[in-house]
C-alpha positions in Angstrom: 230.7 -44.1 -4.6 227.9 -42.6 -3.1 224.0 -44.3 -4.3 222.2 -43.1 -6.3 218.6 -43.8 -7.5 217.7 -43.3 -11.2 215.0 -43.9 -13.6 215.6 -46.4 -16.5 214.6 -48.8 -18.9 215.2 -52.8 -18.0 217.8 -52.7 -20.9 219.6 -49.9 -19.5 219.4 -51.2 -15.8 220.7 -54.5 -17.6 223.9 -52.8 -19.1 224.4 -50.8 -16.4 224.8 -53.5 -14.0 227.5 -55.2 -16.5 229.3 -52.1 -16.1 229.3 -52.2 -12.3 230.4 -56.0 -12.6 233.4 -55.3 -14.2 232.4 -56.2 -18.0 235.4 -54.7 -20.5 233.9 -56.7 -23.6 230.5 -56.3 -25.4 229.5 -57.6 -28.5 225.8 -57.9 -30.3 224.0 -57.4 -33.2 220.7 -55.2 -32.8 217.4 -56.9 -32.6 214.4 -55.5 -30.8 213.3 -55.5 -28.3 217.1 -55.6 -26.7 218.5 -52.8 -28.5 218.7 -50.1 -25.8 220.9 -52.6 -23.7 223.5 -52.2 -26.9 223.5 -48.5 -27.4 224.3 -47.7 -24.2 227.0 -50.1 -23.3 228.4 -48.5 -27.3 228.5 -45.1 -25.3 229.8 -46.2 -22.1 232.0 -48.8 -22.6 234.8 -47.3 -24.1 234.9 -44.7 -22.3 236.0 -47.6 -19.1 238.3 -48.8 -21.6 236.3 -51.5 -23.0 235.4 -52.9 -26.0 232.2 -52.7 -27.6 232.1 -54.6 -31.2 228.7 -54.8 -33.3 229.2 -58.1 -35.0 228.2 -59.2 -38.2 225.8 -61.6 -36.8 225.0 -63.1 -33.7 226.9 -66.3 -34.7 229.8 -64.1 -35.1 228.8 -62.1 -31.4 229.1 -65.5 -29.3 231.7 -67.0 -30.9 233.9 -63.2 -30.5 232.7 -63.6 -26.7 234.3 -67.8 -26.7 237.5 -65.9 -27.7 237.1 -63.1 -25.0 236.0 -65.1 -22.2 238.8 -67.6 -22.9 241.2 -64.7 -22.3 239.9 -64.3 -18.5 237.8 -61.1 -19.3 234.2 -60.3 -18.2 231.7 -60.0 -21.6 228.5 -59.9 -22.6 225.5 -59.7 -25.6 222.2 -58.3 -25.1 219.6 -60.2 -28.1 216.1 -61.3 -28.7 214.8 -65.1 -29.7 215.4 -65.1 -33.2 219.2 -64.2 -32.3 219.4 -66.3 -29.1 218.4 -69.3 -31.3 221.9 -68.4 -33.3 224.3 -68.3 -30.3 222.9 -72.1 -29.2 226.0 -73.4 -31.3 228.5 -71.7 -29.6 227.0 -71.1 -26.1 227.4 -75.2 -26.6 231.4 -74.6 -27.4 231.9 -72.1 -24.1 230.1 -74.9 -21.9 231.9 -78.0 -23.4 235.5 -75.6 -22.9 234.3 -74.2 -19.4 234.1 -70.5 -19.7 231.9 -67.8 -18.5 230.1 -65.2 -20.5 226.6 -63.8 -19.8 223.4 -63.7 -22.4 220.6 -60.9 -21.6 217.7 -62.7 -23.6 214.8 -60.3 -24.2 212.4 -62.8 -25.5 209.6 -61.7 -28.1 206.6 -63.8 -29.9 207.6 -66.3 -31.7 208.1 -69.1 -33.5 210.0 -67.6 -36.8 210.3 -63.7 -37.2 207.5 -63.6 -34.9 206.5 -60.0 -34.0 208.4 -57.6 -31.4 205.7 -58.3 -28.8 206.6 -59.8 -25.4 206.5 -63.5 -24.9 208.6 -66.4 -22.5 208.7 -68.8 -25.3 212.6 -69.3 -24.9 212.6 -71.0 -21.6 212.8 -74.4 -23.6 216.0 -72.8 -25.0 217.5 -71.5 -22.3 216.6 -74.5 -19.7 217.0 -77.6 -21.9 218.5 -76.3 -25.6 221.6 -74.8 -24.8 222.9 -76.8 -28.2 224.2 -79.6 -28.9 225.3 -82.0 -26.0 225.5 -82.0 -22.3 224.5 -78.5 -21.3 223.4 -76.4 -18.6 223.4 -72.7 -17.9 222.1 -70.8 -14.6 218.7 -69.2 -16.3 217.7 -66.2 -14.3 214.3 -64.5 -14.4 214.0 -60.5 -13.4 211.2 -58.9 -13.2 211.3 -55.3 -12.3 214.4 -53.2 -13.6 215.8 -52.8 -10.5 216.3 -56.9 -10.5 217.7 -56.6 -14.5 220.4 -54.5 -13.1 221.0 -56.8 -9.8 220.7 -60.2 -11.9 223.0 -58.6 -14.3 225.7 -58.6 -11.5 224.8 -62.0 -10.1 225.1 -63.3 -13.1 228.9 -62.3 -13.4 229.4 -63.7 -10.5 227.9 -66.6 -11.4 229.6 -67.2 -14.5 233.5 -67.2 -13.3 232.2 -69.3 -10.0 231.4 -72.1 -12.3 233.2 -71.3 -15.4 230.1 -71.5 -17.5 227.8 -69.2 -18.9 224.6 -67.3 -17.1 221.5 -66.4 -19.1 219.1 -64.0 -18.0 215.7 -64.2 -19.7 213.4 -61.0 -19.8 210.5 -60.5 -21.6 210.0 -57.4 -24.6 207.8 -55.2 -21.7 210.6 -56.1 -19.1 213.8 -54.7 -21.4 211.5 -51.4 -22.6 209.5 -50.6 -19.3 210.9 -47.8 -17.0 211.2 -48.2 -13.7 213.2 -47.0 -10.4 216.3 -48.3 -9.7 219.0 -47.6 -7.1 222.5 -48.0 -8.6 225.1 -49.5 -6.5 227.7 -47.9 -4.9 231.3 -50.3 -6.1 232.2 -51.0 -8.8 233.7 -54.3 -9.6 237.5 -54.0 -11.0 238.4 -58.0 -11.9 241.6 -59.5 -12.1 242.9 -62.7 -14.4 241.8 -65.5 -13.4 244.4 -68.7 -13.2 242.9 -70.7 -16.2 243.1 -67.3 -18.6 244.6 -68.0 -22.2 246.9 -64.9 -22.1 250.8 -63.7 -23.0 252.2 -63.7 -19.8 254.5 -66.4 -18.0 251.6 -67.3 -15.4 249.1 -68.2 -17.9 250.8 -69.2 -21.1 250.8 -73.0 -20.5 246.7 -73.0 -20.5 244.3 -74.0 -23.1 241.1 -73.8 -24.1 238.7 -75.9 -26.0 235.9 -78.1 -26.1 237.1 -80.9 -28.1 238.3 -84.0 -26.9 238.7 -87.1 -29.7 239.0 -89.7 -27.1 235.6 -91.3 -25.9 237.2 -91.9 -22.7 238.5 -88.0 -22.3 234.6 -87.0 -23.6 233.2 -89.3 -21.0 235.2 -88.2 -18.0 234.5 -84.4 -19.0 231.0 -84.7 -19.2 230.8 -86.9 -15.7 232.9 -84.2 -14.8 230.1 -81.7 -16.0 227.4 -83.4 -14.7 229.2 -82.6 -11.0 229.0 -79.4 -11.5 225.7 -79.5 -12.7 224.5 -81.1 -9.7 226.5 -78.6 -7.2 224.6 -75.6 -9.2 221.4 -77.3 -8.8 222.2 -77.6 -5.1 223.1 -74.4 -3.9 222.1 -71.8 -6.5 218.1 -71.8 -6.2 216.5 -68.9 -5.8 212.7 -68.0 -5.9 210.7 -64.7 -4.2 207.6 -66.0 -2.3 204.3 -63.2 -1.9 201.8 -64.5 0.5 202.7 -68.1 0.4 202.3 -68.5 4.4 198.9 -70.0 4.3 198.2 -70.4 0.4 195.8 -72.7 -0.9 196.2 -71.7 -4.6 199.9 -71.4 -5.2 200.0 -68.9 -8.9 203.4 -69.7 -10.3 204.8 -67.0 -12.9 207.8 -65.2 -13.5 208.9 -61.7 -15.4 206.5 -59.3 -16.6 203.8 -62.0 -15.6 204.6 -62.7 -12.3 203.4 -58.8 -11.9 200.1 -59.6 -12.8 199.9 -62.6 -10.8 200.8 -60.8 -7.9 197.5 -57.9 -8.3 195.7 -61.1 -8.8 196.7 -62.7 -5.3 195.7 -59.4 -3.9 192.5 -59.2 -5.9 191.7 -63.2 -4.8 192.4 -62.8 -1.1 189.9 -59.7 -1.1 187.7 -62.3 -2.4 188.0 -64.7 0.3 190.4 -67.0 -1.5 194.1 -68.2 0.1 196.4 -67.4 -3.2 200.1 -67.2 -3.0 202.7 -65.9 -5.4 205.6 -68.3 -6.4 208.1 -66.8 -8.5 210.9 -68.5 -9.4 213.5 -66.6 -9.9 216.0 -69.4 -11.4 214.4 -71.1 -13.8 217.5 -73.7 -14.1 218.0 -75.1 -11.9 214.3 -74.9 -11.0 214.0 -73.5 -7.1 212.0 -77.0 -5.9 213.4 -76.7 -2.0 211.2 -73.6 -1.7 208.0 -74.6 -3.4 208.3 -78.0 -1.4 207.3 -76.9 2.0 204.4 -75.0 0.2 202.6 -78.3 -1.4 200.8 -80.3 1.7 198.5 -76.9 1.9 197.8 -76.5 -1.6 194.5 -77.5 -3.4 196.0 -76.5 -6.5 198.7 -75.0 -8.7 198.1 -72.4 -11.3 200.4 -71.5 -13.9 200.5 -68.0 -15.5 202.5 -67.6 -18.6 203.0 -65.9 -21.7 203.9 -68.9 -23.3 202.1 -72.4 -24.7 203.4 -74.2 -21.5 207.3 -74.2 -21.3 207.1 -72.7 -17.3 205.1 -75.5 -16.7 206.8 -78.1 -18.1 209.7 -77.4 -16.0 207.6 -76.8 -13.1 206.7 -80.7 -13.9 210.3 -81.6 -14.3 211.1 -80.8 -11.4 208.4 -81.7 -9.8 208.7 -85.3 -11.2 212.2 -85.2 -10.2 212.0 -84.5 -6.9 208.9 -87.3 -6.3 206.6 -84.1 -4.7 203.4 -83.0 -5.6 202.1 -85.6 -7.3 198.4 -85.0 -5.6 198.1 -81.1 -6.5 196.3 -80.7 -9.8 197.9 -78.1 -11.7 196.5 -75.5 -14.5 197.2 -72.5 -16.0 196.3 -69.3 -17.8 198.7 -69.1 -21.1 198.7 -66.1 -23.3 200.9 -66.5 -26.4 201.9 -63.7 -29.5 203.1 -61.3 -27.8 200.1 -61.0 -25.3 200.2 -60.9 -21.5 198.1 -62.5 -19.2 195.9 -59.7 -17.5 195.3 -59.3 -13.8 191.5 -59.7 -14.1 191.8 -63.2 -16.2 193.9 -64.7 -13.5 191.9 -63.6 -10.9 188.8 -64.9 -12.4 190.2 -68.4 -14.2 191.4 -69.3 -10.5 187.7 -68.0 -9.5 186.2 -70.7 -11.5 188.6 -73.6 -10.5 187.9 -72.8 -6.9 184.0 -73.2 -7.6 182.6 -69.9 -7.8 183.9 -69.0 -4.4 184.9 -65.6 -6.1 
């Protein structure tokens, strides 16, 4: 197919890259501010011969994906936090049993009902909560439409590499902002792959689960986990970099955020001060290689979230983790409800930690 550029919201560039990656299975329940994503895979979908299913609940949605995914076919769920909180339990059960299946979280404000503002208070979730157990999930962290459509289709990818599930985390501004995006020009037609629970003669002798009664068997699968853990964390880092080459203040922030930050690195260097832009665009596993080299020129670190500190925690964890950094202070500018850091804030809070230099 020819490209094509079009104009859509980050929900619709979301479900349109699931089409172009080959996804046959949807199945949500409607929250805001995800919806869009839903409504058009419901027109679209079947229409490829897919399935789209509203669930009764988002419990029900990921454990109707577990039985999908299980069957060698590509699905997915759009939600927000409340109903990401609800699919922990099973996104546990398609980890523990190995099978792929990608979440599009469109995080709002928070805790409880919250409101329908945007907020990145599910990175604790999505980086160290994935339920119960020994878990781990490639967390990836758009920030422009174009990249919810492109992530959409890594994430695929991703998933049936590892056999394991992919999260992408927007923000409510990133799923309803409109933006320009260039659609791609293949579209991906899978096969089965050899582990697939399905009815004919190659694949009938497989199984699925994620229950193993033997404390040995556990122990072997999780060491076995932990592997592949480690071989994600290895090769699958990615972060974007904006005027990092000489930065003494490094601003760290991703999504919607990470827009801001970047006017304020432009707004800071007019004022005579060396800022960079690291976004991280994996979140899990945290992209430490590339922030590394950046350290021995850096006075400091600053944080910009819209969240009471979860980026920065695993900016510390990794940090720790690694044995780097330990003598660049780090601070932040947080913003929390369903509020955004602003351009001017940043550009003035990392004003004042520079001395006045602004």
């Amino acid at each position: 197919m020819a490209k094509k550029v079009a104009f859509m919201q980050g929900n619709e560039a979301a479900a349109q890259g699931a089409l172009y990656a080959g996804c046959t299975f949807f199945a949500g329940y409607p929250i805001t501010p995800s919806t869009e994503g839903a409504e058009l895979m419901a027109k679209i979908l079947p229409k490829l011969d897919g399935v789209f299913l509203q669930a009764v609940s988002e419990t029900a949605t990921v454990n109707t994906m577990y039985g999908c995914s299980g069957a060698g076919l590509r699905c997915m769920t759009f939600t927000s936090s409340p109903g990401f909180s609800l699919m922990l339990e099973g996104i546990s059960y398609m980890i523990g049993a190995e099978i792929p299946g990608v979440f599009v979280d469109v995080m709002r404000g928070g805790p409880g009902l919250g409101n329908i503002g945007p907020e990145q208070a599910d990175i604790k979730l999505a980086c160290r909560g994935l339920g119960h157990g020994n878990t781990h999930a490639i967390v990836l962290a758009p920030s422009t439409p174009q990249e919810m459509l492109d992530l959409t289709m890594v994430a695929f990818d991703l998933s049936f590499a590892y056999r394991n599930p992919v999260v992408i985390l927007g923000d409510g501004y990133l799923g309803q902002m409109t933006g320009r995006v260039e659609l791609p020009d293949k579209l991906v037609r899978p096969g089965l792959p050899a582990w697939a629970v399905w009815g004919d003669a190659p694949h009938r002798g497989n199984l699925i689960c994620s229950i193993m009664l033997a404390e040995a068997d556990l122990e072997a699968h999780n060491v076995h986990l932990n592997a592949k853990y480690a071989a994600i964390a290895a090769a699958e880092q990615r972060a974007d970099l904006f005027s990092c080459e000489d930065a003494e203040v490094i601003l760290v922030a991703c999504n919607t955020p990470a827009r801001m930050a970047k006017g304020a690195v432009r707004e800071l260097r007019a004022r005579g001060i060396r800022a960079g832009l690291f976004r991280p665009i994996t979140l899990w596993p945290f992209p430490i290689d590339a922030l590394r080299p950046l350290l021995p020129r850096a006075r400091r670190i600053v944080v910009v979230e819209a969240s009471p500190g979860q980026l920065e925690d695993e900016l510390r964890l990794a940090l720790s983790h690694d044995g780097s950094g330990g003598g660049v202070p780090i601070d932040a500018v947080r913003r929390m409800g369903g509020v955004l850091p602003q351009q001017r804030e940043i550009a003035d809070r990392v004003g004042a930690l520079e001395g006045g230099r602004a």
